[in-house]
N, C-alpha and C positions, 0 to 999 in steps of 0.2 A: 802259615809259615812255610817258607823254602824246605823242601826235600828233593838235595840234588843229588839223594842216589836211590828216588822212590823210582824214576822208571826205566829196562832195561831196554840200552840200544838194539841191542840183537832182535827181542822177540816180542817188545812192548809191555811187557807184564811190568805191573806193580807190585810194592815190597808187600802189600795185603795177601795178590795172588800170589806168592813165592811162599808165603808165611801158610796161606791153607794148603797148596800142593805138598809141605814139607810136614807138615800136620798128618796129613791124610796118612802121606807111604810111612811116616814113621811112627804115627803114634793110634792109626786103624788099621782094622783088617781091611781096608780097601783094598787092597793088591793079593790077599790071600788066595787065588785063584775062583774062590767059589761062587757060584753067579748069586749077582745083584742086581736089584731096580734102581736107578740113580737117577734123580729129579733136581737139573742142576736151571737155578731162574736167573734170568737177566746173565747169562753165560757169557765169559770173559773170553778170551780169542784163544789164550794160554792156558789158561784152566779146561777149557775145553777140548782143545786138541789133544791134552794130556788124558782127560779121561777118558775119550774115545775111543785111547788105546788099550786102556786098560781089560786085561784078558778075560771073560767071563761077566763083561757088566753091560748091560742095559741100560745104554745111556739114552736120557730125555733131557732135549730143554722147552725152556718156557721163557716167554715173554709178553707184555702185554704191547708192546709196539715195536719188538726191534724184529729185523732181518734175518732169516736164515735160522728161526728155531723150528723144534719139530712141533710145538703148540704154541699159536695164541691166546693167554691166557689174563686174567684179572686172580690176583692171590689172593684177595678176599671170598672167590669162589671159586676155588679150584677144579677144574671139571674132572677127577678120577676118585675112585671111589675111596671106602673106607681103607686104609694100609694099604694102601697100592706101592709105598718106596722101601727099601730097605735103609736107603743114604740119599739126602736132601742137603744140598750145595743153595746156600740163598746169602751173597755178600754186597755189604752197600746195595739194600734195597728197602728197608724196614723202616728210613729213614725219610724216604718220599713217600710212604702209603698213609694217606689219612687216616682208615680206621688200621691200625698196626696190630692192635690187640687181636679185630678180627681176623688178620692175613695168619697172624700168630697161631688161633686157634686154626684156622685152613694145613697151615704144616704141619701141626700136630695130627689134627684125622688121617692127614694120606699117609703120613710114616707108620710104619708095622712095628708093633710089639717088638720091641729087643733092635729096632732099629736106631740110626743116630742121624745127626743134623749139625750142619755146620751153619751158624747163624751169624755173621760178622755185620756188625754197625760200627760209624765212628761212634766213640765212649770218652765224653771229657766233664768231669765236674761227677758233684753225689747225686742229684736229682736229674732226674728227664724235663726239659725245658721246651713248650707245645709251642705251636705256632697257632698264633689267632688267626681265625676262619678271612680276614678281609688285611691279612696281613701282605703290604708291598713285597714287589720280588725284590729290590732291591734293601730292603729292610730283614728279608731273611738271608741274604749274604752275609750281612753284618752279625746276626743273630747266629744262623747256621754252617755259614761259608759256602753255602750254593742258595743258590735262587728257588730251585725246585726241592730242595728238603724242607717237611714239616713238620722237622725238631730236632732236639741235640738229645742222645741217652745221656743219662748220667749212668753212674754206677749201679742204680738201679734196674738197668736195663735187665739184667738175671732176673731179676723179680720180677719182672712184666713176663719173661717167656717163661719162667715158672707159672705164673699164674693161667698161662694155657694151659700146663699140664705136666711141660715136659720137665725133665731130673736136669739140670743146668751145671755143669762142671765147667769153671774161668780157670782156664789154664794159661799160666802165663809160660808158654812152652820159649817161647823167644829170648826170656830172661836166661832161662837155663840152658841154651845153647853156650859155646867156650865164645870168648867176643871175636876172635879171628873167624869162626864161622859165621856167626851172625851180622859180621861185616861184611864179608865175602858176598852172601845174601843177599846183603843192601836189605835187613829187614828192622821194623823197628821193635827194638826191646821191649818199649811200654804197651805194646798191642796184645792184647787180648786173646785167645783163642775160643769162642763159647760152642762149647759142643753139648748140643743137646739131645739126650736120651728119652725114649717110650717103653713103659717098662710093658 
């Protein structure tokens, strides 16, 4: 579907990226001054420039093919050890990883006790809908709306990242913004916020 006010002219960000930036300084102690590990994957230009700023954090990204992170990595095997993050930034990526479950448990072991996660996937329908192993790219556009995703969450998706481990809290922080601000935004109401917690 048409979203002509998902991307911003200024600075390229998406209403997804606006919606975790606005997530993070309003509703974590990301900004509290006190240092953190932050392990942010498949890193957004805007999301990242922003955390980079942030006072007191150690920022890491990761990717398994893109440009300009500080690791090259596969999520399914994450190369750092037990808790190594405090805060795990991973959006629209859970959605291209074959085994997801496994990427899923990978974020859970690096993140620290008492630490949190920001896990964002597109979310449409009640079940999760897989893509078969010999399925066309052009049959998962129709299916997925990209070629390289393989599968739709449904509403289930909490369930799958519970079933790693982590405490899953769906906040629909977007609904309860006033709507002059969340237009302003350019963000969408019906998204999601999934913040996931290590107890």
């Amino acid at each position: 579907m048409p979203r002509p006010e998902a991307l911003c002219p200024v600075c390229g960000a998406l209403e997804r990226h606006r919606l975790v930036w606005l997530y993070m300084e309003r509703r974590t102690d990301l900004l509290d001054g006190r240092a953190k590990r932050l392990l942010h994957l498949a890193p957004e230009k805007e999301l990242e420039r922003r955390l980079r700023a942030v006072r007191g954090l150690d920022y890491l990204s990761g990717d398994r093919c893109g440009a300009g992170v500080t690791v090259r990595l596969d999520v399914t095997a994450l190369p750092f050890g037990d808790d190594s993050f405090d805060v795990i930034c991973c959006s629209h990526v859970l959605e291209h990883v074959p085994d997801d479950l496994r990427a899923m448990a990978e974020l859970f072991r690096v993140l620290r006790p008492g630490g949190w996660a920001i896990l964002q996937s597109p979310v449409s329908g009640d079940a999760t809908i897989e893509s078969p192993p010999d399925c066309a790219p052009e049959e998962r556009v129709r299916r997925f709306g990209q070629s390289d995703h393989v599968r739709r969450y449904g509403k289930d998706y909490a369930d799958r990242l519970a079933a790693a481990g982590f405490r899953v809290r769906v906040d629909g922080y977007a609904r309860e913004l006033p709507r002059p601000q969340c237009r302003r935004f350019g963000l969408d109401p019906e998204e999601d916020v999934y913040l996931c917690g290590k107890a």
